[in-house]
PLY file of the C-alpha trace (Angstrom):
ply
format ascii 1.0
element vertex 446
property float x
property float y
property float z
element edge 445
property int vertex1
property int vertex2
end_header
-28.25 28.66 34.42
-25.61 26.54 33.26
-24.79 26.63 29.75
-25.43 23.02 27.64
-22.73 21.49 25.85
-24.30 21.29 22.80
-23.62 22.70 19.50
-26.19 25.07 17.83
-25.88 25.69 13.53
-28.06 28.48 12.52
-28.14 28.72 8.56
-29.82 32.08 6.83
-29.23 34.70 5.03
-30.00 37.53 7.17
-27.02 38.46 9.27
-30.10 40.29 11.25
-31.39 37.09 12.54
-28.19 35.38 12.70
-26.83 37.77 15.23
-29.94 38.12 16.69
-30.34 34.46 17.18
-26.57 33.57 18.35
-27.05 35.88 20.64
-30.09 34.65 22.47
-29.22 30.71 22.42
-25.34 31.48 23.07
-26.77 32.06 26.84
-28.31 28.40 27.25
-25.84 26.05 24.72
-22.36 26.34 25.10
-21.66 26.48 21.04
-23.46 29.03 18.65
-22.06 28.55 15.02
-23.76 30.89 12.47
-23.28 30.58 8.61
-24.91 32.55 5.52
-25.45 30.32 3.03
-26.97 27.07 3.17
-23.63 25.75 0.74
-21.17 25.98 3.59
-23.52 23.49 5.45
-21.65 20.28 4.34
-18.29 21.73 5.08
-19.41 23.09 8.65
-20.73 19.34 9.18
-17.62 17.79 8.33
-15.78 19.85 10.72
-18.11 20.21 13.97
-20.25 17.90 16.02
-23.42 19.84 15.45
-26.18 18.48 17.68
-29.17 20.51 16.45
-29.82 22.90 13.00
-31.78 25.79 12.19
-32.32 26.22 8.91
-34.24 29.22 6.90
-36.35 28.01 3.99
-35.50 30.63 1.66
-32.54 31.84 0.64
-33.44 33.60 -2.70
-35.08 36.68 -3.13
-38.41 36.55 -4.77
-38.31 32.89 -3.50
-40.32 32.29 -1.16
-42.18 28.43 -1.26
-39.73 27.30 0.63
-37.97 24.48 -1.59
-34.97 25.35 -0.82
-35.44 24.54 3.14
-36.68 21.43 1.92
-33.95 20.41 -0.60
-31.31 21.03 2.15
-33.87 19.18 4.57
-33.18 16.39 2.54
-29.42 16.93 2.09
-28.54 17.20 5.91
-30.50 13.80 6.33
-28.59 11.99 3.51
-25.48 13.25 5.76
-26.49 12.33 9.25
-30.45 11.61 9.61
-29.51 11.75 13.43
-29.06 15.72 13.42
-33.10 17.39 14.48
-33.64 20.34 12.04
-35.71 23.11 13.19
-36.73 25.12 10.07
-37.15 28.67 10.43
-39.70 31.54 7.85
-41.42 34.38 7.68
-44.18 32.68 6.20
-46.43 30.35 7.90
-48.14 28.46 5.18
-49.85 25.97 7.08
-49.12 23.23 4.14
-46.04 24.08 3.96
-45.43 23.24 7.58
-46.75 19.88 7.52
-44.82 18.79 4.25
-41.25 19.74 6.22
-42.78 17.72 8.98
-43.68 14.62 6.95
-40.34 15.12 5.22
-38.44 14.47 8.83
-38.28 18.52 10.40
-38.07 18.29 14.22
-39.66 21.35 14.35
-41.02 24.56 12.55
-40.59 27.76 13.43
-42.24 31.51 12.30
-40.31 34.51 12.31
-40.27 37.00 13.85
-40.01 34.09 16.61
-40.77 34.55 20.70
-37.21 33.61 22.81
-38.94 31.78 24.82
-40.20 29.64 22.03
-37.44 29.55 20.35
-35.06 27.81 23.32
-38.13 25.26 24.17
-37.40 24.39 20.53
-34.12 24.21 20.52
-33.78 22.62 24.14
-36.17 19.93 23.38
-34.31 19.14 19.95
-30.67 18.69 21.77
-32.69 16.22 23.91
-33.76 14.85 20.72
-30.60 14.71 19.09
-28.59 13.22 22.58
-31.00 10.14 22.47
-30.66 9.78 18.76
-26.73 9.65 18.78
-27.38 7.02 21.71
-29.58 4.52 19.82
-26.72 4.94 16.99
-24.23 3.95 18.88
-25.86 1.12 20.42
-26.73 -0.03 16.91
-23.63 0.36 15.74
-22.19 -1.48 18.58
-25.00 -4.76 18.34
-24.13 -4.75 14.49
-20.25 -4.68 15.01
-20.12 -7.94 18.28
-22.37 -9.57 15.10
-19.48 -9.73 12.79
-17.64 -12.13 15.30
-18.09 -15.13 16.77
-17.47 -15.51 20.35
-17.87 -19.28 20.65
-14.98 -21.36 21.49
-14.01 -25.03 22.34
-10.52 -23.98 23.59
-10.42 -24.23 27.23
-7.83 -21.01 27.79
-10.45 -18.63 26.02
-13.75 -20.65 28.18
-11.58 -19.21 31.17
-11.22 -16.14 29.97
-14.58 -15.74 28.45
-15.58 -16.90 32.37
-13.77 -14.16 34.04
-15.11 -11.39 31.46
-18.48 -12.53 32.55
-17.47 -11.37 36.13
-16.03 -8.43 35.24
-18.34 -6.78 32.58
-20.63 -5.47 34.90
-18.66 -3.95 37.43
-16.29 -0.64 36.54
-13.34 -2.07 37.10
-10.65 -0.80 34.89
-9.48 -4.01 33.03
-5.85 -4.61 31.43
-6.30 -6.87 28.21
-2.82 -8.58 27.09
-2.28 -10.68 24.29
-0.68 -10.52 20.61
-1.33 -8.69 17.81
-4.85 -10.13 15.91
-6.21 -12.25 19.26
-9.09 -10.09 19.54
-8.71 -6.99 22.35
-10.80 -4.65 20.70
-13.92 -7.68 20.16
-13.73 -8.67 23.56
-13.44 -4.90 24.64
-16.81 -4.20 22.83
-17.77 -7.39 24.77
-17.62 -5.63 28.11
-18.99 -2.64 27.11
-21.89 -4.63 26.07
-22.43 -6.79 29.15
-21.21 -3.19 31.44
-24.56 -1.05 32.94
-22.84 1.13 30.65
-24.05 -0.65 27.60
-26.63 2.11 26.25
-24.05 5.12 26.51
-20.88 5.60 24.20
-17.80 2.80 23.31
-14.87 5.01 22.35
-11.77 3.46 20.70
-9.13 5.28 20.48
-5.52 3.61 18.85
-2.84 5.52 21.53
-0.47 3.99 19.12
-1.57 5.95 16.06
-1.52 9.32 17.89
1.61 11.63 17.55
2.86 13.09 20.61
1.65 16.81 19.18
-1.97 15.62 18.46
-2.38 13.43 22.31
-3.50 16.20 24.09
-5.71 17.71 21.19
-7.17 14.33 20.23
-7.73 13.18 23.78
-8.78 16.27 25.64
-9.99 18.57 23.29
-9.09 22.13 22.85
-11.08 25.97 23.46
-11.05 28.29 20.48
-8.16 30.00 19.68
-6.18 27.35 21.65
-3.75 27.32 18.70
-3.12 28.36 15.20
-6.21 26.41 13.61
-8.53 25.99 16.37
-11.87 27.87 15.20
-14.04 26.24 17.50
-14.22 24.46 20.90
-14.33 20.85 20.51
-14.56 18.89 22.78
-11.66 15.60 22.48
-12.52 11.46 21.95
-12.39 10.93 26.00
-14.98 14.02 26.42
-17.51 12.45 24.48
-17.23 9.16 25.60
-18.88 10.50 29.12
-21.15 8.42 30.68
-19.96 4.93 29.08
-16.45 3.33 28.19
-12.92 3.95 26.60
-11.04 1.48 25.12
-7.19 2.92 25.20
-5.44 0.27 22.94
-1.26 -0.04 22.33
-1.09 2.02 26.19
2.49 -0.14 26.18
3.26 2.10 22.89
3.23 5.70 25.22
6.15 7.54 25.67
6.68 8.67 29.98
5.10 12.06 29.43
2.21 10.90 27.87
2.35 7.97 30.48
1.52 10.65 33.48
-0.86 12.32 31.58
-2.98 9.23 31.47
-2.16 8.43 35.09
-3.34 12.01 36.30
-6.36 11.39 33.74
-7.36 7.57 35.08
-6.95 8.85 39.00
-9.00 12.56 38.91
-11.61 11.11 36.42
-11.10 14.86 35.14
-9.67 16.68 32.47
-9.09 20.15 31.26
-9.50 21.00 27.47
-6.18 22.88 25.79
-6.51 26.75 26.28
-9.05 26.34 29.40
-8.60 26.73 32.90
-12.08 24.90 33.55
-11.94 21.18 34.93
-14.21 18.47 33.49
-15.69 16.20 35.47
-16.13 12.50 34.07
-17.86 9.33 34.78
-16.12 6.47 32.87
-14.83 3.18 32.57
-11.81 2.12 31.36
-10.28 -0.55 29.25
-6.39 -1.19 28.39
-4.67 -3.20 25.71
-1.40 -3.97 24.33
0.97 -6.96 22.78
4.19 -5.34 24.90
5.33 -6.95 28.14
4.25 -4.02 30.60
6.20 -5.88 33.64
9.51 -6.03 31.73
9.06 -2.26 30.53
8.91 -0.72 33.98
11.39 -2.85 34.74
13.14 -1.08 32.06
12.15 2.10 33.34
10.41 2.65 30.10
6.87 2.02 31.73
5.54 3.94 34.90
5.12 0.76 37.52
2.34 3.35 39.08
0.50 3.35 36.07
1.06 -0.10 35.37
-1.12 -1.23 38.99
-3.86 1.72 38.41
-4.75 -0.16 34.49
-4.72 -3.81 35.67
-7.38 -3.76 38.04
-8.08 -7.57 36.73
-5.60 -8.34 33.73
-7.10 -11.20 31.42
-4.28 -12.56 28.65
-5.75 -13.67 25.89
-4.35 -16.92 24.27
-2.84 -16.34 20.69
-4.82 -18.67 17.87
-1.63 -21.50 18.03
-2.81 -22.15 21.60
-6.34 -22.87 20.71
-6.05 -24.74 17.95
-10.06 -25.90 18.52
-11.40 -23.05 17.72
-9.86 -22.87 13.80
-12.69 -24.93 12.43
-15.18 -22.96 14.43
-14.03 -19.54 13.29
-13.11 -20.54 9.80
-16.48 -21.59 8.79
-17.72 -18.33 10.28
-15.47 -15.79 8.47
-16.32 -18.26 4.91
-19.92 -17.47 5.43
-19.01 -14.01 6.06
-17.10 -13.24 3.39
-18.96 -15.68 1.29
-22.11 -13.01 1.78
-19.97 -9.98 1.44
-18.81 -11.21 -2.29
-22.04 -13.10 -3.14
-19.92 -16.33 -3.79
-22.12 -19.54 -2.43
-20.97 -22.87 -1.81
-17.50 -22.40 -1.36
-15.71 -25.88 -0.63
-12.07 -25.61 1.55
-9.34 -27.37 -0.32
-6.89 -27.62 2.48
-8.51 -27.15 5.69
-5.94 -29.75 7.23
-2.79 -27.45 6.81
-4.39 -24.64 8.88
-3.43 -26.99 12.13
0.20 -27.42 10.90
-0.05 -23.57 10.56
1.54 -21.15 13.36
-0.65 -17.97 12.51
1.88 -15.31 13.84
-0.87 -12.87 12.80
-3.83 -14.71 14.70
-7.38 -14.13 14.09
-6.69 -11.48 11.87
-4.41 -13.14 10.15
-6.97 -16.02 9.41
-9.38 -13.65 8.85
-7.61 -11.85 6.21
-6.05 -15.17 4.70
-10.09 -16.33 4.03
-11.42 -13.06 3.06
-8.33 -12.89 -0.26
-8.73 -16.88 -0.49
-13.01 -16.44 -1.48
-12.16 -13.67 -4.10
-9.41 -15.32 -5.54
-11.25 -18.51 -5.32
-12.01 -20.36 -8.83
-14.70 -23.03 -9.39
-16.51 -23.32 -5.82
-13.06 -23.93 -4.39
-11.00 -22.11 -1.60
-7.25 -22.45 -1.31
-5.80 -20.53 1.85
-2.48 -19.71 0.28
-0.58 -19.35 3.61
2.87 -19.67 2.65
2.56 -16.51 0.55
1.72 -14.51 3.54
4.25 -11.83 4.16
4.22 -12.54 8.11
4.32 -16.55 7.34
6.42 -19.01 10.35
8.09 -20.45 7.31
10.30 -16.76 7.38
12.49 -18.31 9.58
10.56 -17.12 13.35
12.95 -18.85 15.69
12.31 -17.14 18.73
9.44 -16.78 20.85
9.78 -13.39 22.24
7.40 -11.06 21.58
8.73 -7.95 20.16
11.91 -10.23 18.24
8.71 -12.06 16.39
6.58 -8.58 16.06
10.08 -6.70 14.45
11.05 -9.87 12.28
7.51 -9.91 11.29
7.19 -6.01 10.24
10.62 -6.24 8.24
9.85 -9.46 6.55
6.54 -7.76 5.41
8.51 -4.30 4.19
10.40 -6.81 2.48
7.95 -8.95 0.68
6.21 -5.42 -0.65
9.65 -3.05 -0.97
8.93 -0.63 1.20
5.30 -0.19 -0.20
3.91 0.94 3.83
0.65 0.83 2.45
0.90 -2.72 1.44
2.45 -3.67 4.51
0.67 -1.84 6.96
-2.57 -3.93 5.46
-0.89 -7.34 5.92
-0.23 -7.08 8.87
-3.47 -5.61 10.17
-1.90 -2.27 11.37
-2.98 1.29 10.51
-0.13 3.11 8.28
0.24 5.59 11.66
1.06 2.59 14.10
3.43 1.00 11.09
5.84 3.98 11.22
5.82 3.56 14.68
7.17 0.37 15.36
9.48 0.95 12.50
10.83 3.86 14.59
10.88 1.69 17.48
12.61 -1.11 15.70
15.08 1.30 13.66
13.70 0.20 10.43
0 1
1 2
2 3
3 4
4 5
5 6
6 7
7 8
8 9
9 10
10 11
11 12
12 13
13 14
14 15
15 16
16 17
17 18
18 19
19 20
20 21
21 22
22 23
23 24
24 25
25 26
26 27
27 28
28 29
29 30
30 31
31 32
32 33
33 34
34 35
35 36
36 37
37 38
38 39
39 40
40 41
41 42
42 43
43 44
44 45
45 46
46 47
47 48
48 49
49 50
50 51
51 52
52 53
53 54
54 55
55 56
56 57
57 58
58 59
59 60
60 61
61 62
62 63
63 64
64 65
65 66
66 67
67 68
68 69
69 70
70 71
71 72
72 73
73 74
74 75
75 76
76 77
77 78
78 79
79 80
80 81
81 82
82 83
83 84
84 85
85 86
86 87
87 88
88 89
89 90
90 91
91 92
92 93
93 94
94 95
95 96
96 97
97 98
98 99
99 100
100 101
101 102
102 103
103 104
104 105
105 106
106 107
107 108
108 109
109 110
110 111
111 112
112 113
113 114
114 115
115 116
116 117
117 118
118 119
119 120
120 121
121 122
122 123
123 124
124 125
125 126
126 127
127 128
128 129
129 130
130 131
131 132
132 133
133 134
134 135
135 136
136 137
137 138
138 139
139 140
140 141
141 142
142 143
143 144
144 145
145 146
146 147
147 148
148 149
149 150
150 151
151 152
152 153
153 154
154 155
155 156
156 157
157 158
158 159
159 160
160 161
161 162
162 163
163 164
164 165
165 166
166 167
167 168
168 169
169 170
170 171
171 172
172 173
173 174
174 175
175 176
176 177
177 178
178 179
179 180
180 181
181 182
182 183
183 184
184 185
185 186
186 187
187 188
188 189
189 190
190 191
191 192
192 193
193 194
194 195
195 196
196 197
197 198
198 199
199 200
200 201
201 202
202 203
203 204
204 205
205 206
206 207
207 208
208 209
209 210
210 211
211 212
212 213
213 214
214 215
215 216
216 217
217 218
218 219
219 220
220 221
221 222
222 223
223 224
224 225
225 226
226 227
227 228
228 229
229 230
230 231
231 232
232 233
233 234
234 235
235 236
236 237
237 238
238 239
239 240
240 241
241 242
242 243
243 244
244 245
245 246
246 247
247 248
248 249
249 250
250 251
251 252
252 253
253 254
254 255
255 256
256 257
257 258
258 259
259 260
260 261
261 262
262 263
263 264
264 265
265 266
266 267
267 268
268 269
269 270
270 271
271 272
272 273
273 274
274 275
275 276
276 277
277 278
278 279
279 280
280 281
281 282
282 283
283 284
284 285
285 286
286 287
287 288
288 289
289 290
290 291
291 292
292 293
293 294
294 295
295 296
296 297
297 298
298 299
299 300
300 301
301 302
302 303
303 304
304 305
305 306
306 307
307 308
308 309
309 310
310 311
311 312
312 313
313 314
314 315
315 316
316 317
317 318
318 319
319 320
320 321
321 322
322 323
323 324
324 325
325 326
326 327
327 328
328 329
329 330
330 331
331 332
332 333
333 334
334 335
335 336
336 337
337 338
338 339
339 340
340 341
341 342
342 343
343 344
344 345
345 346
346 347
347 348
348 349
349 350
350 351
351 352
352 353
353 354
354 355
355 356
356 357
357 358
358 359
359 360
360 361
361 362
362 363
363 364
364 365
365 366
366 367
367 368
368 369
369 370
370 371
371 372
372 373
373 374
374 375
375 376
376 377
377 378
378 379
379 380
380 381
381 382
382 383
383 384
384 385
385 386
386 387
387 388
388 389
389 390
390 391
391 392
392 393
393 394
394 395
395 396
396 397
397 398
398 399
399 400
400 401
401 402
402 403
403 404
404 405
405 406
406 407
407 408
408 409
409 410
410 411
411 412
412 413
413 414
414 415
415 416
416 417
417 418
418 419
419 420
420 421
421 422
422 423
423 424
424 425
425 426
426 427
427 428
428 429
429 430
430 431
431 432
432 433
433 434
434 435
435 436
436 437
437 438
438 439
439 440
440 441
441 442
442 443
443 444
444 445
């Protein structure tokens, strides 16, 4: 029988049943992890991707009403109410048995238990826990495409919006270009939501943020004892997006090695986890991004052309916010009433709406975004004032040319500027994380 990929946490105090336990279930699920004391279960949480628990009810000697079962019950659900518990005594109080039940217990369990029993349990709780994870991500995902609004008058996004429509429900692998803030990861999320894949996982992973030393680790996962602080298998972001989509955003950031580790990855549809010889089979779809100009990279040579045809299946550029100027009314009034929500501030009335179409937005939809959200909770009897010359990544800082990476390195200095250095600071004007900051100041020699 082939093993599960699933992880097992057994929690007691009896290094009896823990043994005897790990060993039994290590032959059916391919991760066992065994602890003796119901306080390391928060810290073995944090670090592992447990899919089902087994948890003893009493821990104490003398104890044995089995509150304790139920007080950690109620801990693991404040964590993740996602993970089934199966709780495990040696006394079957029938009362007792119903209250963990009421209280949210997948299952209950009597020791000395029957194997047999004990991996129908267990089996039918991974189950449990696979479709639970599943509804959360799809929830997560409807409750994320509702913080944006997708409507536009402009009619370079009604074409593109028109050829995502085409697109979404095939598995093409798609190549989304466009400027910092225009929106790749929203309409990303947009495929995935009109894709057949729309029930199973959206993974976004930020290739721009990962060092070169964590790619492999972060991407493919690793065995245990791979390395120095591997303790466990884990399986990497790509693994558990099986089954639905990855979005791969800033792929023009990747240095060649990395490049043909994608490539390999994107043609096999299989990968191999760090310290394993075993190949993985996967069924995904793919989705690329980034604000560099991929043609005039490989032309470079700093951009595998190979690579370059095998992402761009269709390649939809998305128009930045100064080329569809009809849509600032649109989404202003929809991130006011966000924000307005957010900060309980109500009837908010724009002072100088008429300046935002004399406005270049460098930063795009983020930028506007960003410039609302500080104008409502600065804002001062009902009124909202869109300071936009203050920006740090303002056209008035003297933006002459229209090449891409001149305007995205002008932009990044004048920012380090206007906060001295402060990365932090910086790294949140200009909608970047602190990771993919240092990085373009490496790239840029800053």
């Amino acid at each position: 029988m082939r093993k599960k990929e699933a992880t097992i946490l057994i929690v007691d105090d009896d290094e009896d049943i823990l043994f005897s336990a790990r060993v039994w279930l290590k032959k059916f699920f391919e991760e066992v992890i065994t602890i003796n004391s119901p306080k390391k279960i928060i810290p073995t949480l944090n670090e592992n991707n447990v899919d089902v628990i087994l948890l003893d009810m009493n821990f104490r000697r003398g104890f044995e009403d089995g509150k304790e079962g139920l007080y950690w019950l109620k801990e693991i659900q404040e964590i993740n109410k996602n993970i089934p518990v199966i709780l495990m005594t040696a006394y079957g109080e029938v009362e007792l048995a119903v209250e963990a039940l009421k209280k949210g217990a997948t299952d209950f369990i009597l020791k000395p238990w029957n194997n047999e029993k004990l991996y129908a349990s267990v089996n039918l709780a991974v189950d449990i826990s696979r479709k639970n994870k599943k509804l959360q991500q799809w929830e997560n995902l409807q409750t994320s495409l509702t913080e944006y609004n997708l409507e536009t008058k402009s009619p370079k996004m009604q074409d593109v919006m028109k050829t995502l429509k085409k697109v979404s429900p095939t598995d093409a692998n798609i190549l989304l270009l466009g400027e910092n803030g225009t929106g790749k990861f929203v309409l990303a999320e947009y495929i995935h939501k009109n894709s057949k894949r729309n029930n199973e996982p959206f993974v976004h992973i930020d290739l721009g943020s990962l060092s070169e030393n964590l790619f492999e680790a972060e991407l493919f996962g690793y065995a245990k004892g791979a390395f120095t602080d591997a303790k466990n298998d884990k399986a990497g972001k790509i693994e558990n997006a099986n089954g639905g989509t990855v979005f791969l955003d800033e792929i023009g950031n990747l240095s060649p090695q990395l490049q043909q580790k994608i490539l390999t990855l994107i043609q096999t549809k299989k990968l191999t986890r760090i310290g394993e010889n075993k190949e993985r089979f996967l069924d995904i779809r793919f989705i690329f991004a980034t604000n560099a100009d991929l043609k005039k990279l490989f032309n470079e040579g700093k951009f595998r052309e190979d690579l370059y045809y095998r992402i761009n299946t269709v390649e939809i550029e998305i128009p930045p916010l100064r080329e569809r100027k009809e849509d600032l009314q649109n989404l202003s009034e929809f991130f006011i009433q966000k924000y307005q929500k957010k900060y309980a501030k109500d009837n908010l009335e724009f002072e100088n709406f008429e300046e935002l179409n004399n406005y270049h937005f460098p930063g795009n939809i983020r930028e506007l975004e960003h410039s609302i959200e500080r104008a409502i909770i600065l804002s001062e009897d009902g009124k909202i004032n869109l300071a936009l010359q203050n920006n740090p990544i303002s056209a008035s800082e003297n933006l002459t040319s229209l090449n891409l990476e001149e305007m995205e390195e002008k932009m990044i200095a004048n920012a380090l500027k206007k906060y001295k250095g402060n990365i932090s600071l910086a790294s949140e004007a200009l909608g970047l994380t602190r990771a993919s900051l240092y990085r373009r100041m490496e790239k840029f020699g800053l």
